[in-house]
FIKOL-875717 format. One line per 10 residues: for each residue x, y, z of N, C-alpha, C, O. Coordinates in steps of 0.2 Angstrom, whole numbers, always signed. Layout:
X,Y,Z,X,Y,Z,X,Y,Z,X,Y,Z; ...;
END
This chain:
+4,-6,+0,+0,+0,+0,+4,+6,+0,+8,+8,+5; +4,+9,-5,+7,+16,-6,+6,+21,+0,+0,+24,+1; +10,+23,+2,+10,+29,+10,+12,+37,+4,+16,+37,-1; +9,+41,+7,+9,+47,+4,+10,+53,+13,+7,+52,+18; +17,+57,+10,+19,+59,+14,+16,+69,+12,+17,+71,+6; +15,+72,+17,+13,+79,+17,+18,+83,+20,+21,+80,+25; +20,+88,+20,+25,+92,+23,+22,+98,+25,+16,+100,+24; +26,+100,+30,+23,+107,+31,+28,+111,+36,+33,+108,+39; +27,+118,+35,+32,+123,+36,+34,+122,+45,+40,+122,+46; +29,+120,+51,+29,+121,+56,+24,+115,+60,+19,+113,+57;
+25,+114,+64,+20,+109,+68,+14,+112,+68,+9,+108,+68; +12,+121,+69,+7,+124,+71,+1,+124,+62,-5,+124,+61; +8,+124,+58,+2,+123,+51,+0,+117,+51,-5,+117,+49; +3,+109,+53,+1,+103,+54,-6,+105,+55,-12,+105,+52; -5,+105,+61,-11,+103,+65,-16,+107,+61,-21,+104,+60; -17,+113,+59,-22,+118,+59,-25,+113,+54,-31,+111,+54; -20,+110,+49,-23,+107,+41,-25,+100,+41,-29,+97,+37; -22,+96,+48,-26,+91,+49,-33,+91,+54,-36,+86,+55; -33,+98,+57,-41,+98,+59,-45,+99,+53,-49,+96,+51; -44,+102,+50,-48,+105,+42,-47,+96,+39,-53,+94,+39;
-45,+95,+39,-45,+89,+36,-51,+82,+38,-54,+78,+34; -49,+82,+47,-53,+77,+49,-58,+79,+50,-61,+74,+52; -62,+85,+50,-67,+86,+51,-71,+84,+43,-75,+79,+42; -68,+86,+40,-71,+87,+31,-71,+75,+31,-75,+73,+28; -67,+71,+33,-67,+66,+32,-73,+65,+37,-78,+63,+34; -74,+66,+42,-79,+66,+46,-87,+65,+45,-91,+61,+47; -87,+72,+40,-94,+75,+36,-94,+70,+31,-99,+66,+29; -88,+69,+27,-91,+65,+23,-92,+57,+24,-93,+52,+20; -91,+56,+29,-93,+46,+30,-100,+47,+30,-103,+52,+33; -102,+41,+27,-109,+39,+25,-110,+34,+31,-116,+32,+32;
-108,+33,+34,-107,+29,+44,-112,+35,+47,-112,+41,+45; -116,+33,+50,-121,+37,+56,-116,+37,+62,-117,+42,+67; -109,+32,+63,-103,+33,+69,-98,+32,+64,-98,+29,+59; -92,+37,+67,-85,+37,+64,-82,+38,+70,-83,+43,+74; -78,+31,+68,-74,+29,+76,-66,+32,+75,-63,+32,+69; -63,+34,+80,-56,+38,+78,-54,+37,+83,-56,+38,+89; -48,+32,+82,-44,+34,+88,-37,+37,+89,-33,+36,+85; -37,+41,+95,-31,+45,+95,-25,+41,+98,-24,+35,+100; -20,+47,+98,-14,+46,+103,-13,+50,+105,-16,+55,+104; -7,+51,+111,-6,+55,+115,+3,+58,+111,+7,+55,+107;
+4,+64,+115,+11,+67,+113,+8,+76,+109,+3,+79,+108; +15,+77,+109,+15,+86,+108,+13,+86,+102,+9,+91,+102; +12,+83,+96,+10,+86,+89,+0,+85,+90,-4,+90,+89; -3,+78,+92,-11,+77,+93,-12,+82,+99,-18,+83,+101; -7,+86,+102,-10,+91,+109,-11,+97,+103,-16,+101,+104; -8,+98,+98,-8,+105,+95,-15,+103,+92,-20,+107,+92; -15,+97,+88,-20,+95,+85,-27,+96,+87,-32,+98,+84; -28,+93,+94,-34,+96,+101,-35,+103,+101,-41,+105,+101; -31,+105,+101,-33,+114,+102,-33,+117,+96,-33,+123,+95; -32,+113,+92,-34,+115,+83,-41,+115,+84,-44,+119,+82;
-43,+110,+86,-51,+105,+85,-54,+110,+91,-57,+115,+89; -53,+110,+97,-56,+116,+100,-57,+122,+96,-63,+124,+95; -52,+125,+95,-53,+131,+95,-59,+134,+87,-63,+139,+86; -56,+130,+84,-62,+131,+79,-68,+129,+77,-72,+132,+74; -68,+122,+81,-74,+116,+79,-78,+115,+86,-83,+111,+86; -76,+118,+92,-81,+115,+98,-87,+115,+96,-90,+112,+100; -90,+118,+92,-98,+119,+93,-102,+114,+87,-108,+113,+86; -97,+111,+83,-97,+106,+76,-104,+102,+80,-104,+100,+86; -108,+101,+75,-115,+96,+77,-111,+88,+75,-113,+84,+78; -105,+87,+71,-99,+81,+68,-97,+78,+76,-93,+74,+76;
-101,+80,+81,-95,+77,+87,-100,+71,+88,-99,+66,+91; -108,+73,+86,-113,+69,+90,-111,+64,+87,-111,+59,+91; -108,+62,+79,-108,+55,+79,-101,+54,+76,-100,+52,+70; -94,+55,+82,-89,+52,+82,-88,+50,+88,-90,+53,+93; -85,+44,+86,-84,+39,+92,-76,+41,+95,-72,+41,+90; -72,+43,+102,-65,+43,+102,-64,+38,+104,-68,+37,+109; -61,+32,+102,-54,+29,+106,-47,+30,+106,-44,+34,+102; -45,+26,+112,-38,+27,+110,-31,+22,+109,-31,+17,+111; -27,+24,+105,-23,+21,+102,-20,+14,+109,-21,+7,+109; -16,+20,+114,-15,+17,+119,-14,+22,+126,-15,+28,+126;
-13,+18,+130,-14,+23,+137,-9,+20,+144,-9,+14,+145; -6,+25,+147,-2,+23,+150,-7,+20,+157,-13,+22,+157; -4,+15,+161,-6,+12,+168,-7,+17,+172,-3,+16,+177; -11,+23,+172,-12,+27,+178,-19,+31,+177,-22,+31,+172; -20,+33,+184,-27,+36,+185,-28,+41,+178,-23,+43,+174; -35,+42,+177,-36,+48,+173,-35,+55,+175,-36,+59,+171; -34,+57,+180,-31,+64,+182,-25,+64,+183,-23,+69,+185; -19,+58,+181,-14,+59,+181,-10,+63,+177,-12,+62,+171; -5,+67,+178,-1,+71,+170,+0,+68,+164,-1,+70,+158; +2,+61,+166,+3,+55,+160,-2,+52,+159,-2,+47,+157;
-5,+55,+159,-14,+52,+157,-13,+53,+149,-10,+58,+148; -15,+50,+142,-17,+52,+136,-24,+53,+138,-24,+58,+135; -30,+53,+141,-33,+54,+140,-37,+61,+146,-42,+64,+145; -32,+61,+151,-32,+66,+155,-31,+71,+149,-35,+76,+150; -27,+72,+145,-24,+78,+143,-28,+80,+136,-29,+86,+135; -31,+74,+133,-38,+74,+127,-44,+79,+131,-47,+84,+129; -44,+76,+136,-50,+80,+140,-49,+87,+142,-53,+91,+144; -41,+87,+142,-41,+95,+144,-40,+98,+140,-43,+103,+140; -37,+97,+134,-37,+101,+127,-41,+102,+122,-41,+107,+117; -47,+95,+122,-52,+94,+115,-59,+93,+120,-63,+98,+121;
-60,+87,+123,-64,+83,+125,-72,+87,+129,-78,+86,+129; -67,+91,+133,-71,+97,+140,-74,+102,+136,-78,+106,+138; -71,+103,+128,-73,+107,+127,-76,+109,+121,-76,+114,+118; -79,+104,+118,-83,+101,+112,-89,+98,+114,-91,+96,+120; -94,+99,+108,-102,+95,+110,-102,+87,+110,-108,+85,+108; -98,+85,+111,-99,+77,+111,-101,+74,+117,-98,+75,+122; -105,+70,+115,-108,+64,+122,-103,+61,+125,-98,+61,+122; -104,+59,+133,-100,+57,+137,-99,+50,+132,-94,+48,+129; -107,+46,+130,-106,+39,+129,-102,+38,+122,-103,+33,+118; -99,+44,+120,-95,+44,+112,-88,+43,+116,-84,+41,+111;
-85,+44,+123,-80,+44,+122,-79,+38,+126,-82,+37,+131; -73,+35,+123,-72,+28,+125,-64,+27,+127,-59,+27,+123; -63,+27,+134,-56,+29,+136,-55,+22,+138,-60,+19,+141; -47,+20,+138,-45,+15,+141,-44,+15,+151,-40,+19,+153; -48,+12,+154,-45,+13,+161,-40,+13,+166,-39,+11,+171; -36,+17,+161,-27,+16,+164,-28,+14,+172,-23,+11,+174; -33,+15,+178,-33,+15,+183,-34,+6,+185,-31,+3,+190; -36,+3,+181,-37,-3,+182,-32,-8,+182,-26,-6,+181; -33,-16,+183,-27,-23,+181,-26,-20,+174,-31,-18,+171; -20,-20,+172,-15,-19,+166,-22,-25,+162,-28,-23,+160;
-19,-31,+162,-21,-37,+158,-31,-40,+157,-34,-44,+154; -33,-34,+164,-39,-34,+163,-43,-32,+158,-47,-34,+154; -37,-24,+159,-43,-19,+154,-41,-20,+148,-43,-16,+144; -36,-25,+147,-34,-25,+137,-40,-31,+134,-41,-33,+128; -42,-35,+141,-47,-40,+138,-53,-34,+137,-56,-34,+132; -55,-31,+143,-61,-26,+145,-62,-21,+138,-67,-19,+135; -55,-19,+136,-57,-15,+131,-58,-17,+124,-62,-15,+119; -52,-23,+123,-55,-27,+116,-60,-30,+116,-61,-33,+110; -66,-31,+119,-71,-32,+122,-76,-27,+119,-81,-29,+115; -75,-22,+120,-78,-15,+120,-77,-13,+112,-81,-10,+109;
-72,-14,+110,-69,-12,+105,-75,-19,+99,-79,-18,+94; -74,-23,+101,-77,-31,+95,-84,-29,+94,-88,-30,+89; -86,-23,+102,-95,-26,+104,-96,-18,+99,-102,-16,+98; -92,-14,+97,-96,-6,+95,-93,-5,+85,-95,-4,+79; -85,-7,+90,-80,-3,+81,-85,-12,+75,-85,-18,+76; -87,-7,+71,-89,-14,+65,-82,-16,+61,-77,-13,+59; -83,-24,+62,-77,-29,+64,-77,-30,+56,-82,-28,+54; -72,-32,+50,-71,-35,+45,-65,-39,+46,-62,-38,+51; -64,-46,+42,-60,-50,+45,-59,-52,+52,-54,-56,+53; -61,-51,+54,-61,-52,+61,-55,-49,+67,-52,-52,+71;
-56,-41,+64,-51,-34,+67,-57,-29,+64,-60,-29,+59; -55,-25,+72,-59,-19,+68,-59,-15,+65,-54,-12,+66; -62,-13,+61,-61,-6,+55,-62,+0,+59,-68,+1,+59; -58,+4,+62,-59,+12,+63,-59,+13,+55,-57,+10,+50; -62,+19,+57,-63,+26,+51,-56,+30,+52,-53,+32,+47; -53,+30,+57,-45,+33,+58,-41,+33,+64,-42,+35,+69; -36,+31,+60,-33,+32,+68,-24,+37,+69,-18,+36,+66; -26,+40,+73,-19,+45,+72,-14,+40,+79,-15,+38,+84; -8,+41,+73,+0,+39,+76,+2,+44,+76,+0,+49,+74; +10,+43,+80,+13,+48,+80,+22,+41,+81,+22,+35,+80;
+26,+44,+82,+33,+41,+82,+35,+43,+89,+33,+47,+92; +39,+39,+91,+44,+40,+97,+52,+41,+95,+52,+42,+89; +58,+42,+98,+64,+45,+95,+65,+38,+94,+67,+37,+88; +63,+32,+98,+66,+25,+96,+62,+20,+91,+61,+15,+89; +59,+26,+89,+54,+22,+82,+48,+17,+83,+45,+13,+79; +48,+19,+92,+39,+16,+91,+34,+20,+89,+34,+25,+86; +30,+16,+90,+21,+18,+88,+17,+17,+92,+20,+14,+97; +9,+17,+95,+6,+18,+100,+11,+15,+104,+16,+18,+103; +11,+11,+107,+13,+6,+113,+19,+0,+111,+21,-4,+115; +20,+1,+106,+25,-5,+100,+30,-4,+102,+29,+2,+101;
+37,-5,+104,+41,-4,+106,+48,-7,+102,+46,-13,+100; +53,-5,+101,+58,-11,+96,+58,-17,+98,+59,-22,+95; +58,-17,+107,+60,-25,+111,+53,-29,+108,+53,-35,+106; +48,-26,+110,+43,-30,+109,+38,-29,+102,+32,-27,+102; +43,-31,+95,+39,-31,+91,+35,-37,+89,+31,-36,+84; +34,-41,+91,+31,-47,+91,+21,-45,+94,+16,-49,+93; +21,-38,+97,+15,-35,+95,+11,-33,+89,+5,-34,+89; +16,-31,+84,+13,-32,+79,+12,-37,+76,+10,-36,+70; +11,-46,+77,+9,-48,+74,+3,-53,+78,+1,-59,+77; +1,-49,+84,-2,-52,+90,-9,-54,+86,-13,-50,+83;
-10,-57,+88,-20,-61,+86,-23,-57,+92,-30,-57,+91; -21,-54,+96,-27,-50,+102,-27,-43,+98,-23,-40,+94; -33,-40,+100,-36,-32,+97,-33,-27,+102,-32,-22,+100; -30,-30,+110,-26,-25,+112,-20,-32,+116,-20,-38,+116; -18,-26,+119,-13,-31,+122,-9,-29,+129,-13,-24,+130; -4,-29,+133,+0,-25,+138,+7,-24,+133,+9,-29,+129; +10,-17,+135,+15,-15,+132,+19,-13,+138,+17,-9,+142; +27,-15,+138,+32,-13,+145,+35,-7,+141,+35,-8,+135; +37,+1,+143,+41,+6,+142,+47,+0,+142,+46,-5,+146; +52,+1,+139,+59,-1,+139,+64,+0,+143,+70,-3,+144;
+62,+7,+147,+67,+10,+150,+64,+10,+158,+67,+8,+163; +58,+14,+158,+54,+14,+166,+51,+8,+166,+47,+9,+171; +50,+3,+163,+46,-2,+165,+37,-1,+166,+33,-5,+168; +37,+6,+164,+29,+7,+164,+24,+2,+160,+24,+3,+154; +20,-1,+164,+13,-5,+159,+10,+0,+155,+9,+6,+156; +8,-2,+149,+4,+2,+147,-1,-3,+142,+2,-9,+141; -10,-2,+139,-13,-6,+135,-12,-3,+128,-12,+3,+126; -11,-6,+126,-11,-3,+116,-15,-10,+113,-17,-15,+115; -17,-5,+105,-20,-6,+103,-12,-11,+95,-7,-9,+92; -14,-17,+96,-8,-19,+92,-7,-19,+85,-12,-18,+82;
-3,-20,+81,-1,-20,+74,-7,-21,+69,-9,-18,+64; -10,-28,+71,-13,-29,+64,-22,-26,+66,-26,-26,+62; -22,-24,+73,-29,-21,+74,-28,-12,+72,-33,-8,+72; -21,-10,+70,-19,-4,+69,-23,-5,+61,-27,-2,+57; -17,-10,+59,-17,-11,+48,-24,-13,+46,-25,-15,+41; -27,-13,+49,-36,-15,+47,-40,-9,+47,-45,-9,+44; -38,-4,+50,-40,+6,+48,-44,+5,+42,-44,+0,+39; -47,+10,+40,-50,+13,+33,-45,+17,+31,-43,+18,+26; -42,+22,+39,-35,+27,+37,-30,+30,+41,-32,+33,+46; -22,+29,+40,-18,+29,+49,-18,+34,+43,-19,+34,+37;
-17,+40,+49,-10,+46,+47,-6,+47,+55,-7,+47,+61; +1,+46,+51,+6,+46,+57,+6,+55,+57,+6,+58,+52; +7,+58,+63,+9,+67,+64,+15,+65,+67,+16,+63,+72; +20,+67,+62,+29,+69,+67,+29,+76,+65,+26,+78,+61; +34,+77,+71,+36,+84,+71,+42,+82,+74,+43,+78,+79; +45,+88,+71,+52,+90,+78,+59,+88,+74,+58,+82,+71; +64,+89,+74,+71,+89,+72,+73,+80,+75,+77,+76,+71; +71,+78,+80,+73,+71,+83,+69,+67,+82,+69,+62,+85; +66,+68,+77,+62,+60,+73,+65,+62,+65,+63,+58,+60; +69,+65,+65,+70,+66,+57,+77,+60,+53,+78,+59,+47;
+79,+57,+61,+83,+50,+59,+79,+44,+57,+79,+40,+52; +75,+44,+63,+69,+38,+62,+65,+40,+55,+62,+35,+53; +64,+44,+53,+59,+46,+48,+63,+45,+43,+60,+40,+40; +68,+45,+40,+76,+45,+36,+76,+35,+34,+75,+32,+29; +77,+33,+39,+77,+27,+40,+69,+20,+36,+69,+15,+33; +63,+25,+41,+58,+22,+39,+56,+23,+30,+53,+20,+27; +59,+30,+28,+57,+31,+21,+60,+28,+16,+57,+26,+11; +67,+27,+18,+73,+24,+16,+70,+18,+11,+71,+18,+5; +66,+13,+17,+64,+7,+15,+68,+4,+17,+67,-2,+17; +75,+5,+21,+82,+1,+22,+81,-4,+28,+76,-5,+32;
+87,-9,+28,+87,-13,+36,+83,-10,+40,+78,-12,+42; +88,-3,+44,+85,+1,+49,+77,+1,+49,+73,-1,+53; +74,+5,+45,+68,+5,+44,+66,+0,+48,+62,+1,+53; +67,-8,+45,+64,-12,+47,+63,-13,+53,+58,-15,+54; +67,-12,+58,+68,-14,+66,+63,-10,+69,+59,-12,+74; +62,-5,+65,+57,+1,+70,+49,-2,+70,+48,-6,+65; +46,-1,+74,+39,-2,+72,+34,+3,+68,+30,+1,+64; +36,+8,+69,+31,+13,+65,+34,+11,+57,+30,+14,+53; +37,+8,+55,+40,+4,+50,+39,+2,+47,+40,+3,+41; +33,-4,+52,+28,-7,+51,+22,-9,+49,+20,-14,+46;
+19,-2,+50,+14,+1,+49,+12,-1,+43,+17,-1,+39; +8,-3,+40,+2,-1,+32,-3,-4,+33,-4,-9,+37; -8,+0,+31,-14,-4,+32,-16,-9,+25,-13,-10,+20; -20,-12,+28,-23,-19,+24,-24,-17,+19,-20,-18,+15; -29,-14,+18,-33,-12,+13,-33,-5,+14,-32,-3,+8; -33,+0,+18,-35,+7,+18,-30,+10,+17,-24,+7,+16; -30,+17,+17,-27,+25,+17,-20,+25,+21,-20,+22,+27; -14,+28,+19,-9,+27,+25,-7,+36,+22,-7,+38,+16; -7,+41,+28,-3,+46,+25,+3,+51,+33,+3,+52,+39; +7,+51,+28,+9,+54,+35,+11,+60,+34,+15,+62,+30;
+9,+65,+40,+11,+73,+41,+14,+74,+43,+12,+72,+48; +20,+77,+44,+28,+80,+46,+29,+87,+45,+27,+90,+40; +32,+90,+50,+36,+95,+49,+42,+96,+44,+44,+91,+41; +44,+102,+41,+51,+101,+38,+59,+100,+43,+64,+99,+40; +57,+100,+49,+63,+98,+53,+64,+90,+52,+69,+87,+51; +56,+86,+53,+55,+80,+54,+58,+76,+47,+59,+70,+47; +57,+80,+43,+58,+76,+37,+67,+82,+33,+67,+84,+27; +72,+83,+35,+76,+86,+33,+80,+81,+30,+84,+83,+26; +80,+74,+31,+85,+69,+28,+81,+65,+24,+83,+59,+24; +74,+68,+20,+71,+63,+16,+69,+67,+10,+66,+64,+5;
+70,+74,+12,+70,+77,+4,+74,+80,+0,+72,+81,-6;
END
């Protein structure tokens, strides 16, 4: 599947062009629900307060569903919350129903809530092959070339038979649940958001097509059948053009 890569002058024009974007993808699904799931990190936070600031009042919220990519093992008021931070930049301040947003229980057993949420996920997002099809889901890249919860030690998630799973941080040992490889490649459409001067190695490597590339997970990435696009800064992409 052909990945189609966008550039842009600044992380601030990113985001601006992919709120204009996902709203307009939004309006046009012929779905009565458009399930999207997010992630966390500094470019989808710019992206929330794109989406606030222009679209809080959008009647498009009544019928999009959020999930999320993955979520770190800690309360929802925590700092490291994704979903703490969703809710203070987009969520609180948009017209969308409580029962549209569907957050993973970082508060809970690790191994509980990856059954509790693939559970959640089988019984709403409409399943093809037997993986759910979102309508979209935003990635982002790590400096070591993960993706949600993917990590280079534990690539063996991308070819997991489960719809989530647990994921160890490599360095602090932190649990986290993710959403894994092939329930990612079954999308209708990823867009990966980098930005920033320190993924412009990992992004160099992944374009490359080379060995390196391959180690990383976001790498990995293509969907089945659907849309792959990804949006970058020109810091992020300085050794790919």
């Amino acid at each position: 599947m052909k990945r189609e890569l966008q550039i842009f002058s600044n992380p601030e024009a990113l985001a601006e062009q992919v709120s204009v974007l996902l709203m307009g993808w939004i309006e046009k699904s012929s779905n009565n629900k458009f399930h999207l799931a997010i992630s966390g990190g500094s470019t989808p936070n710019l992206l929330f307060s794109a989406l606030a600031t222009s679209y809080s009042g959008s009647t498009l919220w009544q019928k999009t569903h959020i999930w999320w990519v993955d979520e770190r093992m800690v309360a929802p008021n925590d700092p490291e919350s994704n979903f703490g931070v969703a809710k203070k930049l987009l969520l609180s301040k948009i017209a969308i129903p409580e029962t549209n947003i569907h957050r993973i229980l970082g508060e809970q057993v690790p191994y509980q809530e990856a059954e509790n949420y693939s559970r959640q996920i089988r019984e709403q997002v409409p399943m093809k092959d037997v993986w759910p099809r979102f309508d979209l889901i935003f990635l982002g890249i790590g400096d070591d070339g993960h993706t949600a919860s993917i990590f280079p030690n534990q690539m063996e998630l991308l070819q997991s038979d489960r719809i989530c799973e647990i994921a160890t941080h490599p360095v602090t040992h932190q649990q986290r649940v993710t959403l894994t490889g092939r329930a990612i490649d079954n999308a209708d459409k990823i867009c990966f958001l980098v930005t920033g001067a320190n993924k412009a190695e990992r992004m160099s490597e992944i374009w490359s097509k080379g060995e390196k590339g391959k180690k990383l997970p976001a790498g990995w990435i293509h969907p089945t059948e659907g849309q792959s696009i990804w949006f970058a800064d020109e810091k992020a992409t300085t050794y790919i053009r």
